[in-house]
N, CA, C and O atoms as a GROMACS GRO file, in nm:
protein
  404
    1UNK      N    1  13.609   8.404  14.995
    1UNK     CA    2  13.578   8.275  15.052
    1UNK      C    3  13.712   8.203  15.074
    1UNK      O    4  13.789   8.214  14.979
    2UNK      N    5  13.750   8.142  15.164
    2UNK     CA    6  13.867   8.122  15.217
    2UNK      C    7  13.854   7.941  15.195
    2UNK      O    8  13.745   7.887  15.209
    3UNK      N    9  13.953   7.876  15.167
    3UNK     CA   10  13.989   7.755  15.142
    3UNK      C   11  13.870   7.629  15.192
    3UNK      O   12  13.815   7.559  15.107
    4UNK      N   13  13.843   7.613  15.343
    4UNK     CA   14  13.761   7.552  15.390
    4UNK      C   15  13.591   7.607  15.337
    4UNK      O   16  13.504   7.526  15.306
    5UNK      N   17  13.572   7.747  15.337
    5UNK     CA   18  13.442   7.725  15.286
    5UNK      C   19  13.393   7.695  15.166
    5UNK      O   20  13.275   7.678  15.135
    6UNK      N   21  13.505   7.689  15.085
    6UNK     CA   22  13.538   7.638  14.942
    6UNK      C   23  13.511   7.521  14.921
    6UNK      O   24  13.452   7.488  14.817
    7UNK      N   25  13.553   7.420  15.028
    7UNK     CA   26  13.525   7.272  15.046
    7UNK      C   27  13.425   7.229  15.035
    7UNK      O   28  13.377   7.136  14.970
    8UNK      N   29  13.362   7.348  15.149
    8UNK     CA   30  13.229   7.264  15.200
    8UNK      C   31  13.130   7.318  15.103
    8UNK      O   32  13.034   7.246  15.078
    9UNK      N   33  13.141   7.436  15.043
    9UNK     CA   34  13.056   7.433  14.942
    9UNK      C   35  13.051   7.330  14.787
    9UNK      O   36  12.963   7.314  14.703
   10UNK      N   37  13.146   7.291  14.797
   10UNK     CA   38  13.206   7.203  14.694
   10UNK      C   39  13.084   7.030  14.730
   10UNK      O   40  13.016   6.958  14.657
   11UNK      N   41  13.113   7.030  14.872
   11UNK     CA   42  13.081   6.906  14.925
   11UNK      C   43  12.886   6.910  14.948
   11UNK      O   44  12.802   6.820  14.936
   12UNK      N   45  12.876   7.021  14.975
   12UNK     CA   46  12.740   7.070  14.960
   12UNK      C   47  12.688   7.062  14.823
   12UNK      O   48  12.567   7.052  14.797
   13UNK      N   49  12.749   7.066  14.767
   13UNK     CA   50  12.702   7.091  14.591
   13UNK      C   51  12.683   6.925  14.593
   13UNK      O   52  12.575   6.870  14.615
   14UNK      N   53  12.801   6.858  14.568
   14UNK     CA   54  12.788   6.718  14.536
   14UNK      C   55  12.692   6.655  14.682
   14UNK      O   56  12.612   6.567  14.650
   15UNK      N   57  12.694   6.674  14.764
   15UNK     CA   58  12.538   6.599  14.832
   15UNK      C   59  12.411   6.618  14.777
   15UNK      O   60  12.315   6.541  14.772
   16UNK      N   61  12.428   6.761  14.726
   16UNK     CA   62  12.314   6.779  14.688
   16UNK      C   63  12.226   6.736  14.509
   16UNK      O   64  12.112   6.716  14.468
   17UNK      N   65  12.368   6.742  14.453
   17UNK     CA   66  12.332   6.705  14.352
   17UNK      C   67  12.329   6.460  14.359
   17UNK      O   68  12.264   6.408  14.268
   18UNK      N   69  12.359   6.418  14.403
   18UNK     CA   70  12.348   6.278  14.438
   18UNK      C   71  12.199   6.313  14.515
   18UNK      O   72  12.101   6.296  14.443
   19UNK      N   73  12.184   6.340  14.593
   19UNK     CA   74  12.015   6.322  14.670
   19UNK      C   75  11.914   6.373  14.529
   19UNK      O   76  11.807   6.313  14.512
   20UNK      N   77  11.951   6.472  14.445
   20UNK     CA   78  11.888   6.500  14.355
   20UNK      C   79  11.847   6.369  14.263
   20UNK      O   80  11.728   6.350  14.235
   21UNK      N   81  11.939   6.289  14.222
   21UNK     CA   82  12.003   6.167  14.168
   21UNK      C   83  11.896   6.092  14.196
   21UNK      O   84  11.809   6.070  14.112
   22UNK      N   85  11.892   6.044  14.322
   22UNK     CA   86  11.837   5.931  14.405
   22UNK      C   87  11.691   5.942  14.372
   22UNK      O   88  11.623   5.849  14.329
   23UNK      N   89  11.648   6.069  14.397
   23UNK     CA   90  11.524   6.087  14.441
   23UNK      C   91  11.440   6.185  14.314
   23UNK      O   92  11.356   6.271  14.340
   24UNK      N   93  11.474   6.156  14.210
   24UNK     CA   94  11.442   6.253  14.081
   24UNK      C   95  11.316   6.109  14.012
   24UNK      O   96  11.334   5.989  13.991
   25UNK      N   97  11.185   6.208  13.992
   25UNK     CA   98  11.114   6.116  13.995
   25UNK      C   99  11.081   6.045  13.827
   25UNK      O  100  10.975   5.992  13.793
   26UNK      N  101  11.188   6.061  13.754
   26UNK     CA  102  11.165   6.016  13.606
   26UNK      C  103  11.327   6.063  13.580
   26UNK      O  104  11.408   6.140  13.632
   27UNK      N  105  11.323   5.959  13.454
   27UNK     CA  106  11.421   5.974  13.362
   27UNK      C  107  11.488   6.034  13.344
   27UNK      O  108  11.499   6.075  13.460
   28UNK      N  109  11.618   6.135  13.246
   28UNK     CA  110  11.686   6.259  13.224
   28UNK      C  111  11.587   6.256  13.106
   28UNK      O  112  11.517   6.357  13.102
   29UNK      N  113  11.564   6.167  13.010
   29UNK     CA  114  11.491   6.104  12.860
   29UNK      C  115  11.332   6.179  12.899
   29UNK      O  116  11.285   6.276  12.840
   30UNK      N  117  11.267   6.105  13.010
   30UNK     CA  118  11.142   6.171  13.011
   30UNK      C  119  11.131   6.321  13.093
   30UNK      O  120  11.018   6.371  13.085
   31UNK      N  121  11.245   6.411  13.182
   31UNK     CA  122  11.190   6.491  13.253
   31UNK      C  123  11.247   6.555  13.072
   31UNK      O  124  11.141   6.591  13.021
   32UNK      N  125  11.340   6.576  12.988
   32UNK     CA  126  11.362   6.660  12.845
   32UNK      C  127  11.214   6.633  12.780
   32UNK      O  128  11.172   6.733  12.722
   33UNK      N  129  11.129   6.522  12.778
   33UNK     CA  130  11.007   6.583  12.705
   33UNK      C  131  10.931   6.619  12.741
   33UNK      O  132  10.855   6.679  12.665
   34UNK      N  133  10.895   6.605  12.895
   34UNK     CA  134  10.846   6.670  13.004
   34UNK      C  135  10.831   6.874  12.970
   34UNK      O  136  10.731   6.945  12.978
   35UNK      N  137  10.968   6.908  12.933
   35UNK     CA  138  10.981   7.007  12.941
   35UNK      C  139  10.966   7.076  12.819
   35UNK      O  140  10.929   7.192  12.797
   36UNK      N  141  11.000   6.985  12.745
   36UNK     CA  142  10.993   7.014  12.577
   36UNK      C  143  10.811   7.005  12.539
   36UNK      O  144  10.759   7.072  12.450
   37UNK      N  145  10.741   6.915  12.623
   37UNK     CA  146  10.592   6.928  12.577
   37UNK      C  147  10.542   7.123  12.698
   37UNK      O  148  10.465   7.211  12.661
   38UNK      N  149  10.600   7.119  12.793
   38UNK     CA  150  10.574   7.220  12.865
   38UNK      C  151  10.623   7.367  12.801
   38UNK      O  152  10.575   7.479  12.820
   39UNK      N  153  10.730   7.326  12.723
   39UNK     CA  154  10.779   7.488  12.622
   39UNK      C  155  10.663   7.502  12.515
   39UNK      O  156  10.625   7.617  12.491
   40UNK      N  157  10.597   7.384  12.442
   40UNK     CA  158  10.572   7.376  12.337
   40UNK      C  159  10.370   7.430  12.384
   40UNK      O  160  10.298   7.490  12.305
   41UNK      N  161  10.332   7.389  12.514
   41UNK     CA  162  10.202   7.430  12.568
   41UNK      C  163  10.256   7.610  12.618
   41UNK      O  164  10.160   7.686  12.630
   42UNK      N  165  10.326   7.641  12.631
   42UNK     CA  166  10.359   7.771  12.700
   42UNK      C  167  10.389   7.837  12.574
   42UNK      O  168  10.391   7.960  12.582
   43UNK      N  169  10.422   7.762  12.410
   43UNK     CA  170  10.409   7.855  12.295
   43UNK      C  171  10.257   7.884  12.252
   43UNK      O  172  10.219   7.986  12.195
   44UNK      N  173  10.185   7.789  12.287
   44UNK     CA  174  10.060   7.761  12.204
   44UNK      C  175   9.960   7.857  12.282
   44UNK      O  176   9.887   7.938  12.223
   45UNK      N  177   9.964   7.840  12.419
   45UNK     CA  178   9.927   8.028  12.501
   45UNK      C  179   9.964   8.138  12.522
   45UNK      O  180   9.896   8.200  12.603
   46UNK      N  181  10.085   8.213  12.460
   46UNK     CA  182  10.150   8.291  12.395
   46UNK      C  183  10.067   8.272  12.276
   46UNK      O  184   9.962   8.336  12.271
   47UNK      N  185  10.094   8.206  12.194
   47UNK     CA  186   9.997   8.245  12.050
   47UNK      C  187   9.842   8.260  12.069
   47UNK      O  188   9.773   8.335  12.000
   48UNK      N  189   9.825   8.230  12.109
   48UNK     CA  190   9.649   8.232  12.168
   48UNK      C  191   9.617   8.348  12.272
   48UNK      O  192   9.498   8.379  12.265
   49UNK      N  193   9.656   8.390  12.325
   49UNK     CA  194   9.658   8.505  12.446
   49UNK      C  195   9.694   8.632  12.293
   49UNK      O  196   9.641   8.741  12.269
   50UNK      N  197   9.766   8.579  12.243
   50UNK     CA  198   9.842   8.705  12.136
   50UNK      C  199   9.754   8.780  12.003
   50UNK      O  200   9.745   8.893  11.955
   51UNK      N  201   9.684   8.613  11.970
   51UNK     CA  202   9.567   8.661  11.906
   51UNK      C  203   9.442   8.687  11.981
   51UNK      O  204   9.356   8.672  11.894
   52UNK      N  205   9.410   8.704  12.041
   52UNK     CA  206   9.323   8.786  12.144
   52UNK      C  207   9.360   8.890  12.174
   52UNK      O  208   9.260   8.961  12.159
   53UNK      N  209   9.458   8.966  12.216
   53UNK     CA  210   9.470   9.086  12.223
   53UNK      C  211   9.463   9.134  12.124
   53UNK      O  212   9.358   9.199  12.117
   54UNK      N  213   9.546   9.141  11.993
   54UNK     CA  214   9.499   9.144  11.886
   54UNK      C  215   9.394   9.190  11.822
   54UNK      O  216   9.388   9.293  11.754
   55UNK      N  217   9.294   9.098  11.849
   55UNK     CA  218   9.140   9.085  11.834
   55UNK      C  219   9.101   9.207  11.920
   55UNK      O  220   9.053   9.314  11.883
   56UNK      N  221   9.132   9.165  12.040
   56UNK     CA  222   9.043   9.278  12.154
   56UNK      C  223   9.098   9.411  12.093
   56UNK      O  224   9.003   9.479  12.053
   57UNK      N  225   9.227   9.474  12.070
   57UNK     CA  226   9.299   9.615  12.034
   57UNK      C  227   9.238   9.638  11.867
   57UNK      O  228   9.227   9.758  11.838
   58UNK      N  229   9.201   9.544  11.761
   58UNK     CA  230   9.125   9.561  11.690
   58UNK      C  231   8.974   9.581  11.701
   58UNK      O  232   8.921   9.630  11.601
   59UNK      N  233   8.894   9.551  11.806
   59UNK     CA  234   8.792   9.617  11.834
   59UNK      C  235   8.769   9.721  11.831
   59UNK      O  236   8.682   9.788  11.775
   60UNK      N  237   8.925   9.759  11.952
   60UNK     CA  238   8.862   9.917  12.004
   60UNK      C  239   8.919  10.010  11.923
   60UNK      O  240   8.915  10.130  11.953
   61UNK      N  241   8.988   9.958  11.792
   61UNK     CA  242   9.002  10.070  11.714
   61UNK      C  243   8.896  10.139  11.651
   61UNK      O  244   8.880  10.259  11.631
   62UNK      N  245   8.799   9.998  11.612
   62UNK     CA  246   8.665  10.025  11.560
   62UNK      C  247   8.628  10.064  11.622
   62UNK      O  248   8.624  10.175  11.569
   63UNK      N  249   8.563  10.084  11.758
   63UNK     CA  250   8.452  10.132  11.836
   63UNK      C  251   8.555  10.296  11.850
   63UNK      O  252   8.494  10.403  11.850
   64UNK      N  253   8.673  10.293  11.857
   64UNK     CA  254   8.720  10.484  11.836
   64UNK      C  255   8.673  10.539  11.680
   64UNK      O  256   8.640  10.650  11.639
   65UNK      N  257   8.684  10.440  11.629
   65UNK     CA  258   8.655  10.519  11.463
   65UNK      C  259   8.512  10.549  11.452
   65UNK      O  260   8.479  10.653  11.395
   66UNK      N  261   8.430  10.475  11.495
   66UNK     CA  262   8.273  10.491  11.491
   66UNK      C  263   8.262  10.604  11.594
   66UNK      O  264   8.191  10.695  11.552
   67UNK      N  265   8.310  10.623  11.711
   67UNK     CA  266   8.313  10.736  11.813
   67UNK      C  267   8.334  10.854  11.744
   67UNK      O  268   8.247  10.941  11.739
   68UNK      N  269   8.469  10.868  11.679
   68UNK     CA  270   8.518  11.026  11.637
   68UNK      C  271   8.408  10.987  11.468
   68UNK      O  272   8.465  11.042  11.373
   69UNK      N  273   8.333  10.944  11.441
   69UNK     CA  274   8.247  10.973  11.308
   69UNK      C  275   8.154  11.000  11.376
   69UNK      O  276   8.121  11.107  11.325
   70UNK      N  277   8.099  10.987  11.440
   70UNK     CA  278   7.940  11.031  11.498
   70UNK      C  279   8.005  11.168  11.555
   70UNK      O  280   7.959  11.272  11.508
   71UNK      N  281   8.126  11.181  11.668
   71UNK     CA  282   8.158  11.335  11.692
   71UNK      C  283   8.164  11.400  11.596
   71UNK      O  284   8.094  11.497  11.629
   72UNK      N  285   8.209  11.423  11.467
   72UNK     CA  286   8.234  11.443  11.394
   72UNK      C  287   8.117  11.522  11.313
   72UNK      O  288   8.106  11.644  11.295
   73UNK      N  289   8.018  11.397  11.263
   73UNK     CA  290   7.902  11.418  11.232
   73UNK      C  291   7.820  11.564  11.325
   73UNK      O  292   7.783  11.672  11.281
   74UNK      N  293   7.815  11.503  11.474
   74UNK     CA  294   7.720  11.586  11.566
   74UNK      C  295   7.773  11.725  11.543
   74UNK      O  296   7.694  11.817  11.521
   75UNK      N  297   7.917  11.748  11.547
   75UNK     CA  298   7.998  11.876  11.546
   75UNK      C  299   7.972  11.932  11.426
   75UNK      O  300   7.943  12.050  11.444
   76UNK      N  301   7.970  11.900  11.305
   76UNK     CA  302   7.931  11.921  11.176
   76UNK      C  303   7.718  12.013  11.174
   76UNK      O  304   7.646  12.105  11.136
   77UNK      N  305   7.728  11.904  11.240
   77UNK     CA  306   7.568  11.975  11.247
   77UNK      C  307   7.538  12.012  11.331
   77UNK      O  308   7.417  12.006  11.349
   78UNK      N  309   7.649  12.092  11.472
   78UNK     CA  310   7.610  12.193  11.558
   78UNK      C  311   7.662  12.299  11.452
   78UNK      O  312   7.573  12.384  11.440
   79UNK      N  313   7.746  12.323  11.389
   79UNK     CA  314   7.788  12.421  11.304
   79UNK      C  315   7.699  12.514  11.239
   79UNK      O  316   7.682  12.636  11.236
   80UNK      N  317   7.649  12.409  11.186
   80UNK     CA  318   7.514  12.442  11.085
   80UNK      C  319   7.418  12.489  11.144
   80UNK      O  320   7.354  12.593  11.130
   81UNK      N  321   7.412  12.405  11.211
   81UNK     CA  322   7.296  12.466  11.339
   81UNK      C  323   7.305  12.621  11.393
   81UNK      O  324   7.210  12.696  11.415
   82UNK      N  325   7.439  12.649  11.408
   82UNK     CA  326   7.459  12.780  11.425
   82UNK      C  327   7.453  12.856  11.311
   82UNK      O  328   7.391  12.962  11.318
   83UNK      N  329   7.498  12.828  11.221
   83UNK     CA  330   7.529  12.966  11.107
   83UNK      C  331   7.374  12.972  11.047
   83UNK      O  332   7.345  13.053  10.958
   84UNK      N  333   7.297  12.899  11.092
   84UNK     CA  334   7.156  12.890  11.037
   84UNK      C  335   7.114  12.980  11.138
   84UNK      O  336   7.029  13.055  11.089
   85UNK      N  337   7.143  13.017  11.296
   85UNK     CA  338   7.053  13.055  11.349
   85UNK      C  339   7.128  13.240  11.336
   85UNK      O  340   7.082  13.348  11.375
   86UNK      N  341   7.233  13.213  11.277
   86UNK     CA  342   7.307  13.346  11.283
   86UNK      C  343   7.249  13.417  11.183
   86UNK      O  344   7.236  13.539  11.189
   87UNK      N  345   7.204  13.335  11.068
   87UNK     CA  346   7.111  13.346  10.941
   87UNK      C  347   6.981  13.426  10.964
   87UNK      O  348   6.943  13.534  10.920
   88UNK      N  349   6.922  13.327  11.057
   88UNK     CA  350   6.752  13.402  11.112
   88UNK      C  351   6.805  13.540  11.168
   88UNK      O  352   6.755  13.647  11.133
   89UNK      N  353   6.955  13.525  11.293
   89UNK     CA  354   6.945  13.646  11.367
   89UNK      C  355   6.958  13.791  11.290
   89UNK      O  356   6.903  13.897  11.318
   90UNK      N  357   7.029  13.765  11.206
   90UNK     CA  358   7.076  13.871  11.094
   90UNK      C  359   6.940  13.902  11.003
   90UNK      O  360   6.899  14.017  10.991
   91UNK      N  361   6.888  13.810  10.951
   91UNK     CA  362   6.796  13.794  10.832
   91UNK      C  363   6.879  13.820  10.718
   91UNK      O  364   6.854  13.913  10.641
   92UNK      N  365   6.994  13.728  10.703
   92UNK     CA  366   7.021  13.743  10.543
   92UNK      C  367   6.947  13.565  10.494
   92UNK      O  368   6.936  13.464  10.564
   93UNK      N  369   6.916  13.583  10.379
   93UNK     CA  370   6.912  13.450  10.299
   93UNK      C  371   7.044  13.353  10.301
   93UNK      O  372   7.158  13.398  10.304
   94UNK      N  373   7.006  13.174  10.297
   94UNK     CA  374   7.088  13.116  10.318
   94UNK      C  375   7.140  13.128  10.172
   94UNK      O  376   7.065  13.147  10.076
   95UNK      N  377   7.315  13.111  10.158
   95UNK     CA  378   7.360  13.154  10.068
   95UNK      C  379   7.347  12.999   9.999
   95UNK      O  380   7.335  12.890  10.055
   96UNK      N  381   7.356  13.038   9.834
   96UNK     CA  382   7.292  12.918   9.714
   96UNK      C  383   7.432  12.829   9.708
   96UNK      O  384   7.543  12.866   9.747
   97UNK      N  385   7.403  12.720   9.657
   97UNK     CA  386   7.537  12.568   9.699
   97UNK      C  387   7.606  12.632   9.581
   97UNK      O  388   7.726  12.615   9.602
   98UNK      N  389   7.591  12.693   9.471
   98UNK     CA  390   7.751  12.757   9.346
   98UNK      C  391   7.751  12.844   9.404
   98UNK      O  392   7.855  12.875   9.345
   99UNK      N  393   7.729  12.960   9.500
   99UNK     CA  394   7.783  13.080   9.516
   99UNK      C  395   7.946  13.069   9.570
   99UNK      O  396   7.970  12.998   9.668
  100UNK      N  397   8.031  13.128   9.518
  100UNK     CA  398   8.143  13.128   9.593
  100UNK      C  399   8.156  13.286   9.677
  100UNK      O  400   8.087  13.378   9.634
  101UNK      N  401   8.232  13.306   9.776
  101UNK     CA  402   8.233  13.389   9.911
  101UNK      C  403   8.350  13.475   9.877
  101UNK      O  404   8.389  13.560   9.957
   0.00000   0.00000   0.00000
């Protein structure tokens, strides 16, 4: 940037910051609590949005844990289901709950 556009950016800055001046519709005093009540509403939905997800990702842990127990369960007693029918196919007796194998 060469000397003159240096100027005018210089001179551009300060017009712009004076029209800012003129035409700024509150205080320096009230736009700082302005902004300070606007940080302090933008913490309080961050915390609130935060405990909700939260909440919601604690749901669906439950609704996976109740999922893989019922799979679990069903798979357990297709098992059975089979070695029972492997039982009839063979015809041996179901073996007694102390026998060890």
């Amino acid at each position: 940037m060469d000397k003159n556009g240096f100027s005018s950016f210089l001179l551009g800055l300060g017009v712009g910051v004076g029209i800012g001046m003129l035409f700024a519709p509150k205080s320096g005093q009230e736009t700082r609590d302005y902004l300070k009540n606007k940080a302090g509403e933008g913490t309080d939905f961050l915390k609130q949005r935060t405990s909700e997800m939260k909440q919601t990702a604690s749901e669906w842990v439950d609704k996976g844990k109740d999922a893989l127990g019922r799979q679990r369960d069903t798979l357990a007693d297709a098992v059975e289901a089979g070695k029972q029918a492997y039982r009839d196919a063979v015809g041996q007796p179901p073996p007694s709950e102390g026998s060890a194998r």
